[in-house]
N, CA, C and O of each residue as an XYZ file, in Angstrom:
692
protein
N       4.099      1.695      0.874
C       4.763      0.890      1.870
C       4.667      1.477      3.258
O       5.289      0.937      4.173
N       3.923      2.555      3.476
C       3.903      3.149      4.559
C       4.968      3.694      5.367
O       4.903      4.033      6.548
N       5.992      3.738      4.553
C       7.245      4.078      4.598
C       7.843      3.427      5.365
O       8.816      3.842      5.995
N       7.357      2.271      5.448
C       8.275      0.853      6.204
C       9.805      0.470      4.864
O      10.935     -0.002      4.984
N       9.054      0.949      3.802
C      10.358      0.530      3.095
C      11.951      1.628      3.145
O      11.871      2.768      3.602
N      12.965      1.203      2.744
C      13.868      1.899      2.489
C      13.776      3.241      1.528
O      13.507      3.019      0.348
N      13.943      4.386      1.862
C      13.273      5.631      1.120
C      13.762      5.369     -0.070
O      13.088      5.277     -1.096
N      15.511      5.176      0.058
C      16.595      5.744     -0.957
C      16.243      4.972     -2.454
O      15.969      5.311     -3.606
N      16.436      3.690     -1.651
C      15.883      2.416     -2.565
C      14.445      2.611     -3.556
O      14.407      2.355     -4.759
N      13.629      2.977     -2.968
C      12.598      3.558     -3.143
C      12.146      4.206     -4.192
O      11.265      4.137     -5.049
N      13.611      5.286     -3.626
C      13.269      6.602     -4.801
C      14.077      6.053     -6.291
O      14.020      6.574     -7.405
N      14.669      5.081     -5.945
C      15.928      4.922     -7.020
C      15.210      3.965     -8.027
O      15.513      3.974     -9.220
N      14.026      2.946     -7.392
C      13.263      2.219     -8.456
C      12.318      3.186     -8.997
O      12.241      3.132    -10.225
N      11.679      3.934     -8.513
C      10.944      4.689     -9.012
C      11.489      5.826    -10.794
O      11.092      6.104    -11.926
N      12.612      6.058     -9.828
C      13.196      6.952    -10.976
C      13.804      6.099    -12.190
O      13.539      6.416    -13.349
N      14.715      4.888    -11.855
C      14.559      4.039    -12.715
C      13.348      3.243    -13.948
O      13.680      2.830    -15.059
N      12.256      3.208    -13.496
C      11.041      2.541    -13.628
C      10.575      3.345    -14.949
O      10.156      2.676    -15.894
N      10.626      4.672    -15.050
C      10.431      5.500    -16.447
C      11.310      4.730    -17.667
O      10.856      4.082    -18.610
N      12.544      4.983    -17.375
C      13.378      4.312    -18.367
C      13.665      3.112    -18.773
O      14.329      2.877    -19.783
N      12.999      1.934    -17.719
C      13.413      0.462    -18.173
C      12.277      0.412    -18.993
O      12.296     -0.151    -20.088
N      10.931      1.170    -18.357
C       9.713      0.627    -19.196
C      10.361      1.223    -20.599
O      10.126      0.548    -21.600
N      11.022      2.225    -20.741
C      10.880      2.292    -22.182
C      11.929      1.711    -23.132
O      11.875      1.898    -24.348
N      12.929      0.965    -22.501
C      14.055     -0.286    -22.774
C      13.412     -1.507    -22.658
O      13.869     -2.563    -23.095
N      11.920     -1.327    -21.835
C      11.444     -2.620    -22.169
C      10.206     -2.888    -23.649
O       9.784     -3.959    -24.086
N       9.911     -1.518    -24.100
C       9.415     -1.223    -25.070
C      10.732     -1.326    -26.176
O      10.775     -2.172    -27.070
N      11.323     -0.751    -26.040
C      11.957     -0.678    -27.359
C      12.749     -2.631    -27.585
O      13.247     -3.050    -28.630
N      12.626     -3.320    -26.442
C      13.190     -4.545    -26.821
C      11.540     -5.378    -27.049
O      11.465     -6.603    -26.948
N      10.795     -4.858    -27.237
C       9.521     -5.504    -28.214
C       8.092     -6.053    -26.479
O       7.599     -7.139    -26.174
N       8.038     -5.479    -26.219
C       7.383     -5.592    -24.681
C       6.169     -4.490    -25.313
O       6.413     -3.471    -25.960
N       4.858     -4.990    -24.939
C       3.845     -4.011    -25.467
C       3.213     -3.683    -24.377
O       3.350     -4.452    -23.425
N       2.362     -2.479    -24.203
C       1.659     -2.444    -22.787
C       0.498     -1.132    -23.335
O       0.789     -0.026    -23.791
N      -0.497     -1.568    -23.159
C      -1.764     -0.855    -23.530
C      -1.662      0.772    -23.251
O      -1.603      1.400    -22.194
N      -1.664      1.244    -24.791
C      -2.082      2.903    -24.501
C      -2.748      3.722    -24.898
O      -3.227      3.266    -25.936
N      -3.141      4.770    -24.726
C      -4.226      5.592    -25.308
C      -3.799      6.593    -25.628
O      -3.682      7.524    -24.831
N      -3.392      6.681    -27.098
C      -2.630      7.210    -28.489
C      -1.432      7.391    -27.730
O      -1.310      6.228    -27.345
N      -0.102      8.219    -27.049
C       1.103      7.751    -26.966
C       1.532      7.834    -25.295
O       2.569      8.155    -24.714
N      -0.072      7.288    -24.759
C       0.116      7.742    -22.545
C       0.085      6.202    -22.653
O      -0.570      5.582    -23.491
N       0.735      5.759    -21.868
C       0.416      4.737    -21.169
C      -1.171      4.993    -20.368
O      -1.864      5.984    -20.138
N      -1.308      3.256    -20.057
C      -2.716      3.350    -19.367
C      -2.284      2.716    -18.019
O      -1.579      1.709    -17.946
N      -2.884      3.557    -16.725
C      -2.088      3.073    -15.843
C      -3.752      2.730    -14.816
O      -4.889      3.203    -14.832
N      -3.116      1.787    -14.121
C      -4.060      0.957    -13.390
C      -4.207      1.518    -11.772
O      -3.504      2.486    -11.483
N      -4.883      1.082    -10.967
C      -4.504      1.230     -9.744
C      -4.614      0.120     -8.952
O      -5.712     -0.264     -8.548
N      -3.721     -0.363     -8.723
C      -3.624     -1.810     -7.785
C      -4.269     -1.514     -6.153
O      -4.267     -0.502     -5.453
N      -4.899     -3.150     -5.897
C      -5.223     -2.882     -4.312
C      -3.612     -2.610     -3.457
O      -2.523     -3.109     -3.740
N      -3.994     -1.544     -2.235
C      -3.327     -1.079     -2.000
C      -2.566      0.386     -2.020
O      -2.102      1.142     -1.167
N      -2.691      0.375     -3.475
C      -2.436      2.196     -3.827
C      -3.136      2.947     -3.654
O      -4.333      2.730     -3.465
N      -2.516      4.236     -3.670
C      -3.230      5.316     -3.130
C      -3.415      5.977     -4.513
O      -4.045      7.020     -4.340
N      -3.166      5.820     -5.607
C      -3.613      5.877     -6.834
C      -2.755      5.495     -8.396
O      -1.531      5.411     -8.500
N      -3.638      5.325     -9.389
C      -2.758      4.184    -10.558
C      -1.976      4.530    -10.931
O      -2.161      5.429    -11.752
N      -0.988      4.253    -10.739
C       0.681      3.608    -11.291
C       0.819      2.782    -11.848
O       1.789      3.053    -12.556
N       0.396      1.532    -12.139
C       0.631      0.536    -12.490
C       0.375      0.472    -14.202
O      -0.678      0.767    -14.769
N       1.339      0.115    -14.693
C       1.017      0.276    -16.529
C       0.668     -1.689    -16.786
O       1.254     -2.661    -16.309
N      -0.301     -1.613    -17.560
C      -0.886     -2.625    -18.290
C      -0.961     -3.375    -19.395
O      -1.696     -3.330    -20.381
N       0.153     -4.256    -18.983
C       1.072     -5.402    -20.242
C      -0.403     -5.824    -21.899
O      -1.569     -6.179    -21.726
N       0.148     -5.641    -22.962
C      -0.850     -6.284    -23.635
C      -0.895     -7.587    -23.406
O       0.053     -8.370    -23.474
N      -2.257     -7.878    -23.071
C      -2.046     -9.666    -23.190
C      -1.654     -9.986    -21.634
O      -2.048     -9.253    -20.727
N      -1.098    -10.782    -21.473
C       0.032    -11.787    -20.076
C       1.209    -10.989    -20.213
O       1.828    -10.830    -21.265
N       1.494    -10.487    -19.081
C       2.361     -9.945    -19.152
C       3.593    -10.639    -18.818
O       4.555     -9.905    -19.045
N       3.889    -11.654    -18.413
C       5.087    -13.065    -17.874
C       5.186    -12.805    -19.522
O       6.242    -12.356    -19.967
N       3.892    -13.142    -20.566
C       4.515    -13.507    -21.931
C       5.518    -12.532    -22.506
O       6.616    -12.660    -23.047
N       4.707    -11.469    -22.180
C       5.324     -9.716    -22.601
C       7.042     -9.565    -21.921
O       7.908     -8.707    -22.087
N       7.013    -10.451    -21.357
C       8.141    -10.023    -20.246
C       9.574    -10.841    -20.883
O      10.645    -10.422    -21.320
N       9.096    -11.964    -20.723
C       9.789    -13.070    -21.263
C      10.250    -12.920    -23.124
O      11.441    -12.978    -23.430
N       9.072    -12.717    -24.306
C       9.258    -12.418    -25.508
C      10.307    -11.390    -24.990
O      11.447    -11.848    -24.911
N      10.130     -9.970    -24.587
C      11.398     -8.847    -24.252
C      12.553     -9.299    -24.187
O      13.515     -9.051    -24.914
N      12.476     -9.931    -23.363
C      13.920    -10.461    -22.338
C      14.484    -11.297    -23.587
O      15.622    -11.028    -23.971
N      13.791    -12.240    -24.203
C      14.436    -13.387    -24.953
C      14.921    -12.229    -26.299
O      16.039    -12.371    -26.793
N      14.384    -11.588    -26.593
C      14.743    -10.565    -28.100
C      15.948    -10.152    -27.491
O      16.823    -10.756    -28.112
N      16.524     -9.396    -26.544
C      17.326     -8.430    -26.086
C      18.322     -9.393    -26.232
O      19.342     -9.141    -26.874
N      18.057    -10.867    -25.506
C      19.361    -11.708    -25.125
C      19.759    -12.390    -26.843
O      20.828    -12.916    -27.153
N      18.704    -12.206    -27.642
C      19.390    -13.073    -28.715
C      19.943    -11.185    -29.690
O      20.692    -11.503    -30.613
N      19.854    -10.432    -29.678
C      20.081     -9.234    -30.338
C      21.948     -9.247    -29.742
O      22.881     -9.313    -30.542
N      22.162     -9.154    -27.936
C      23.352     -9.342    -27.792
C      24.253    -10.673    -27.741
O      25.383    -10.626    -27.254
N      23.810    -11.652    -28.168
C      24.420    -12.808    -28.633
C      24.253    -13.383    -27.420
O      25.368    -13.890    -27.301
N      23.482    -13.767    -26.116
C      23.677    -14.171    -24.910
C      23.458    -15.646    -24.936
O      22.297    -15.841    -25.295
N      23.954    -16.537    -24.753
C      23.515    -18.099    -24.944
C      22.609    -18.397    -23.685
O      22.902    -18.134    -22.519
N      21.086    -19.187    -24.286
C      20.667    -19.520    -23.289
C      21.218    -21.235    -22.707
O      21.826    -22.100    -23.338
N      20.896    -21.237    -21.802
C      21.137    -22.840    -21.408
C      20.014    -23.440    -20.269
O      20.257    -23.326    -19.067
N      19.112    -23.909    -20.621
C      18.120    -24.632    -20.056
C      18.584    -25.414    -19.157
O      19.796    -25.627    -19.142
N      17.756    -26.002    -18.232
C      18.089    -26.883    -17.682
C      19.232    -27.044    -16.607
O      19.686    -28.139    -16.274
N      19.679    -25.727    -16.062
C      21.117    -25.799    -15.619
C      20.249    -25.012    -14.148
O      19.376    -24.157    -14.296
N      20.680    -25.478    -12.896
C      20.214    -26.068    -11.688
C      21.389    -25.018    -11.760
O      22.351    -25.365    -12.445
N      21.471    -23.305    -10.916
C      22.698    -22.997    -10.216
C      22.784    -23.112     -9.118
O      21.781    -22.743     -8.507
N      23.926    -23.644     -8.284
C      24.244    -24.181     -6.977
C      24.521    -23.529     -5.763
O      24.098    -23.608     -4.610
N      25.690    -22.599     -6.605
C      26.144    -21.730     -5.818
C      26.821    -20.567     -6.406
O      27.099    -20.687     -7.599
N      27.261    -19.078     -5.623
C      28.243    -18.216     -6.655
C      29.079    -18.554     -6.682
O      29.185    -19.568     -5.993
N      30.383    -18.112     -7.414
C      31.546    -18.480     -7.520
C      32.315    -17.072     -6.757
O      31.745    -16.029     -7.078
N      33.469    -16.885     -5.836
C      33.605    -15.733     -5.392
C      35.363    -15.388     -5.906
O      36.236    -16.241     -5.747
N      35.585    -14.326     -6.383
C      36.788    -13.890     -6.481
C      38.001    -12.954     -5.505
O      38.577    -12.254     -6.338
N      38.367    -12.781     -4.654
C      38.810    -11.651     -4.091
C      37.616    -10.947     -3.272
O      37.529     -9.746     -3.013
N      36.820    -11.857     -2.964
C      35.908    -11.221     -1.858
C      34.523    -10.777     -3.010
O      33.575    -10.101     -2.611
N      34.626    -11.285     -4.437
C      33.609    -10.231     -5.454
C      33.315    -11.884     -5.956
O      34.015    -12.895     -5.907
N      31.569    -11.541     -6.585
C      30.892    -12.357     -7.338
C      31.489    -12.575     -8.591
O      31.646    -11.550     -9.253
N      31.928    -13.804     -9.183
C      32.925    -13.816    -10.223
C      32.118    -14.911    -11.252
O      32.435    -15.008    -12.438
N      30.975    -15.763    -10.603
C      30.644    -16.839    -11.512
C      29.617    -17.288    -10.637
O      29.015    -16.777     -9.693
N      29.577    -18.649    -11.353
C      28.384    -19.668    -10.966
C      28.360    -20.980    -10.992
O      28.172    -21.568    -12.057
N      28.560    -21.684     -9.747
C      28.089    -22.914    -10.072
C      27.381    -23.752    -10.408
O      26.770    -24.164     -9.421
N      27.043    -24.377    -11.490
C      25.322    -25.350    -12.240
C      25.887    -26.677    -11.846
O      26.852    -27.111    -11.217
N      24.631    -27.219    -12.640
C      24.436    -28.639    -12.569
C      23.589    -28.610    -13.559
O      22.694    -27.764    -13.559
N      23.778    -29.968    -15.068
C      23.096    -29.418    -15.471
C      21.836    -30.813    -15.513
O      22.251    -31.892    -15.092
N      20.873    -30.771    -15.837
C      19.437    -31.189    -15.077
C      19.103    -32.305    -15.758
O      18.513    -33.294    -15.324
N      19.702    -32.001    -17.369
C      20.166    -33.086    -18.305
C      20.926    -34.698    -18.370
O      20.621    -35.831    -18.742
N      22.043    -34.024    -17.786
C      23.156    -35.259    -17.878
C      23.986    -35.494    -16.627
O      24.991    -36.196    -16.519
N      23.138    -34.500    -15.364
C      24.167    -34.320    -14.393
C      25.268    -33.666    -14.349
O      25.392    -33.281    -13.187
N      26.375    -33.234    -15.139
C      27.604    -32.649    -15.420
C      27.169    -31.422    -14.373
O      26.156    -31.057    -13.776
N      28.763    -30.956    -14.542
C      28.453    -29.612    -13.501
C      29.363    -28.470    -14.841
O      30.225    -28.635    -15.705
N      28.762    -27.654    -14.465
C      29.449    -26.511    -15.394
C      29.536    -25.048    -14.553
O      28.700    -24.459    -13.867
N      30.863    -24.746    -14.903
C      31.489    -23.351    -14.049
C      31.077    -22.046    -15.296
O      31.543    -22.031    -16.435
N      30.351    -21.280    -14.871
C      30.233    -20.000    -15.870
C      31.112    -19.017    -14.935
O      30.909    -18.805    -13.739
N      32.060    -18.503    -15.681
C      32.852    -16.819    -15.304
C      31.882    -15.662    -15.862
O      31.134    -15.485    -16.824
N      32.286    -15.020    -14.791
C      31.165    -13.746    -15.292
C      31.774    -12.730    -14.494
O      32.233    -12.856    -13.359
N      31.714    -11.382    -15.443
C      31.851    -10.204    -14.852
C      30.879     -9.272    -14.253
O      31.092     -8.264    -13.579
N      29.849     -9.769    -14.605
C      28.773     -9.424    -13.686
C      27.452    -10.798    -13.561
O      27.072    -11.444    -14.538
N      27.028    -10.957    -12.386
C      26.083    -11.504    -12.550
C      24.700    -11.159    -11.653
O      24.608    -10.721    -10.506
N      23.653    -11.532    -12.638
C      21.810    -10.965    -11.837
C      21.416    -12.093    -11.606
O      21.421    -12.988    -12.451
N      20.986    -12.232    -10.333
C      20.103    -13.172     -9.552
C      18.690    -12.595     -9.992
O      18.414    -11.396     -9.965
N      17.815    -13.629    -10.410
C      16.746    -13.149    -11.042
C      15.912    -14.633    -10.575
O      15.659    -15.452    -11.459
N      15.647    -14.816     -9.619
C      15.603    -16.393     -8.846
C      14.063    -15.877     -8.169
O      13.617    -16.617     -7.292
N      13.408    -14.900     -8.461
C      12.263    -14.722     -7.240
C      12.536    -14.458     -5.831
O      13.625    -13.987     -5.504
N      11.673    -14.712     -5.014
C      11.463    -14.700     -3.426
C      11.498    -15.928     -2.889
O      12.028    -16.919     -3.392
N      10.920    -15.857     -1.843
C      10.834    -17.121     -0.776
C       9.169    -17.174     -0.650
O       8.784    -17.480      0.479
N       8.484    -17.009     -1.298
C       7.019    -16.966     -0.313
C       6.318    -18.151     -0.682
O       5.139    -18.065     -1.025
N       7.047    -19.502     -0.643
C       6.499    -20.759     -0.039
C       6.612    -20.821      1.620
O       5.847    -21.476      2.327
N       7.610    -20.089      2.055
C       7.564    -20.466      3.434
C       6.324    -20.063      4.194
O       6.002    -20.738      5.172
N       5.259    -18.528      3.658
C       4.029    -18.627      3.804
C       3.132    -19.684      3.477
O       3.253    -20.357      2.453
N       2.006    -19.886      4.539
C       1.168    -21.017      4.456
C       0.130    -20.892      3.099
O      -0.427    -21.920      2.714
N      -0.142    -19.429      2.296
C      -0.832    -19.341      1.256
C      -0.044    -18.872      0.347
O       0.675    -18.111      0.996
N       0.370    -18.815     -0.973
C       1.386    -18.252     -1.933
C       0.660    -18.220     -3.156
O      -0.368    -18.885     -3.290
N       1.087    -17.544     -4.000
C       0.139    -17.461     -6.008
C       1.262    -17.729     -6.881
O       1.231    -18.080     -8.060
N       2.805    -17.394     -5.723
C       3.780    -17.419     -6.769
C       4.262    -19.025     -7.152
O       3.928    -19.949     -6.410
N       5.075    -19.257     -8.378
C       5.280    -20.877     -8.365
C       6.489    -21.354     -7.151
O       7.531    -20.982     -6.613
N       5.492    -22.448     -7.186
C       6.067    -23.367     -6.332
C       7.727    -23.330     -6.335
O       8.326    -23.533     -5.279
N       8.333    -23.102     -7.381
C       9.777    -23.424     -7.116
C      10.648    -21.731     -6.958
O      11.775    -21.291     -7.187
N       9.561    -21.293     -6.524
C       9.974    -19.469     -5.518
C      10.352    -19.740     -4.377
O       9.756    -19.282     -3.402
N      11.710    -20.758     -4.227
C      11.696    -21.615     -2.581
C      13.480    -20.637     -2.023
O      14.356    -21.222     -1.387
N      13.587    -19.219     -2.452
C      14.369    -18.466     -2.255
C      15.655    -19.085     -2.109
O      16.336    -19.214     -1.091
N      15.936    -19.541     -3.595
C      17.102    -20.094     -3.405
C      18.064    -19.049     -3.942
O      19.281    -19.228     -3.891
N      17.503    -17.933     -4.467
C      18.836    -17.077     -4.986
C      19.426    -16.327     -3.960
O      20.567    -15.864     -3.957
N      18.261    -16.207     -2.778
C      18.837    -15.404     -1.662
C      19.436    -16.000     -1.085
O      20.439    -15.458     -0.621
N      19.174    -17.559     -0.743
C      20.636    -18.233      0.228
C      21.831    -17.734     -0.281
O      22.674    -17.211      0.448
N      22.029    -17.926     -2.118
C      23.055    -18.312     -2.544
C      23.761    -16.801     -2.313
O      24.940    -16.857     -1.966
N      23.280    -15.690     -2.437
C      23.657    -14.576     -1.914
C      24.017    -14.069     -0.741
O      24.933    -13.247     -0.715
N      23.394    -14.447      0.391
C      23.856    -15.199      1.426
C      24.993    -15.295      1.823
O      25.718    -14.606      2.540
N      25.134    -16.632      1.052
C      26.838    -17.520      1.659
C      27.510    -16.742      0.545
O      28.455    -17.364      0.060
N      27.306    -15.667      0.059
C      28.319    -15.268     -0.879
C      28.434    -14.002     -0.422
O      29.043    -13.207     -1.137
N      27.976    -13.624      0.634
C      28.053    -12.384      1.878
C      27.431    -11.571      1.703
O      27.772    -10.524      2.253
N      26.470    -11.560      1.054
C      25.277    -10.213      0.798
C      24.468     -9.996      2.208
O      24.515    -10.594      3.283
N      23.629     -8.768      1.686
C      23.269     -8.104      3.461
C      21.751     -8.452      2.990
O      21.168     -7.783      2.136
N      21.159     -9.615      3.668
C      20.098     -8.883      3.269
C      19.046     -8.689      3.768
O      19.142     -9.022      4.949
N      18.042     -8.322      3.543
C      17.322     -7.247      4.284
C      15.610     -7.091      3.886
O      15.482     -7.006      2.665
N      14.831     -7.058      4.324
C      13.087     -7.002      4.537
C      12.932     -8.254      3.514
O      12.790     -8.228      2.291
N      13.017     -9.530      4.540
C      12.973    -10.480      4.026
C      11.688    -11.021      4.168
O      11.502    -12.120      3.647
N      10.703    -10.449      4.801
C       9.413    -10.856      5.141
C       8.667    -10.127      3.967
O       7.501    -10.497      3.822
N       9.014     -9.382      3.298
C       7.855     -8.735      2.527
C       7.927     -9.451      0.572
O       8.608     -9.309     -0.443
N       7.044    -10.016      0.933
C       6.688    -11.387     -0.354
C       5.691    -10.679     -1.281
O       5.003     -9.826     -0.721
N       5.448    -10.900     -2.802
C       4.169    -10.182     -2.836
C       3.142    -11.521     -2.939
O       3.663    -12.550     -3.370
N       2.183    -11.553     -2.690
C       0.927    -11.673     -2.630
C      -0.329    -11.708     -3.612
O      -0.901    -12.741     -3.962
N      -0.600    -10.657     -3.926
C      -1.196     -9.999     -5.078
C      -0.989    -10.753     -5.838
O       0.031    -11.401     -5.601
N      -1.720    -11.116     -7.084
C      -3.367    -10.838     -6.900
C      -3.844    -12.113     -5.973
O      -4.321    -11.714     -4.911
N      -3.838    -13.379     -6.092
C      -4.348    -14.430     -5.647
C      -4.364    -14.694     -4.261
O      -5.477    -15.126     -3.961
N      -3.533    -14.614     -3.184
C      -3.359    -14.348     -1.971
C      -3.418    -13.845     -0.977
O      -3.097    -14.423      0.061
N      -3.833    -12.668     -1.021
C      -4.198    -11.541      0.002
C      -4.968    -12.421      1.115
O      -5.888    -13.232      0.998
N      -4.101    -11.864      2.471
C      -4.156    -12.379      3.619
C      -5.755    -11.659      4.058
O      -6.184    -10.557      3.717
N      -6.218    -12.385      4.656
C      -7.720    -12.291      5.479
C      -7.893    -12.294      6.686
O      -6.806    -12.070      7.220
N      -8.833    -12.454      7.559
C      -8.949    -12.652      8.741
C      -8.914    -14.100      9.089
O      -9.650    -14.882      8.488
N      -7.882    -14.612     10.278
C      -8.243    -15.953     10.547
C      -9.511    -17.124     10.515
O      -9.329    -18.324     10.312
N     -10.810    -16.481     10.760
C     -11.957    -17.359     10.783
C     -12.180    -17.415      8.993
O     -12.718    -18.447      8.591
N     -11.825    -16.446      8.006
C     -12.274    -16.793      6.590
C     -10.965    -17.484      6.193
O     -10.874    -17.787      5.004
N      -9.742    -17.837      7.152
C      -8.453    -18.447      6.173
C      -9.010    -19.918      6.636
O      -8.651    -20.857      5.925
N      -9.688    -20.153      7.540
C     -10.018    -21.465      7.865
C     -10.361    -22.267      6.754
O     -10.428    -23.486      6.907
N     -10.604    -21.709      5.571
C     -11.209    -22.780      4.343
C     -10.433    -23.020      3.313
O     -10.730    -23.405      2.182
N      -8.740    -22.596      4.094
C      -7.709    -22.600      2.858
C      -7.196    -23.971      3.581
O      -6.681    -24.813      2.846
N      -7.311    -24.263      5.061
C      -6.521    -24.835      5.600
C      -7.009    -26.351      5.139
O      -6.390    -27.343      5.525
């Protein structure tokens, strides 16, 4: 990041990043290795490979994980439910407002904690790879629910997008 990013932050995903990968292994997430190393990649951009290499699609790898973990702790999923807004308690994130996409109804979830897991904004760029409905709606809703937030310009890109020189973007336009 050229140390445009926040150090602290920084250092805290990094040090984190050992241990989820292996909470994301043990909740059934596979990622290519050579007998018990990970195999690590080097993405454009780096100054050398870090990057560990999902078997297969890794959205699939990601998603199978996520869905094992949530049915192991009993978590109900609910499709289809449009959230609106947070719900705020005493100045603290307490819930969520839906809609659900189905029947219209609106439904209030209480929660003692809740993760915005909503993506970015990088439709508002004129080229994007991410899906279309990455239209940063979790950050408004964080937002009006008083969050600080902060390096809102930095979207990723990668792989499909990488910005060019104006005379070669002419053939996107």
């Amino acid at each position: 990041g050229d140390y445009l990013n926040n150090q602290k932050l920084v250092e805290r995903l990094v040090n984190l990043a050992v241990t989820e990968v292996l909470k994301m292994e043990k909740w059934v997430a596979k990622f290519v290795k050579k007998g018990d190393k990970f195999v690590q990649y080097e993405t454009p951009g780096a100054t050398y490979a870090r990057s560990l290499t999902p078997v297969g699609h890794g959205g699939v790898q990601w998603v199978r994980a996520l869905r094992a973990e949530l049915k192991r702790q009993k978590i109900k999923i609910m499709p289809d439910v449009f959230i609106t807004s947070l719900l705020l308690s005493d100045g603290q994130v307490a819930g969520a407002l839906g809609i659900s996409l189905r029947d219209g109804e609106f439904i209030v979830f209480r929660a003692k904690n809740v993760i915005l897991a909503t993506g970015g904004c990088p439709q508002v760029y004129r080229l994007a790879d991410a899906s279309r409905d990455a239209t940063g709606d979790g950050m408004i809703m964080a937002y009006h629910a008083g969050a600080e937030l902060m390096d809102m310009e930095f979207q990723q890109f990668f792989p499909l997008a990488c910005y060019t020189p104006p005379l070669e973007m002419s053939q996107f336009t």
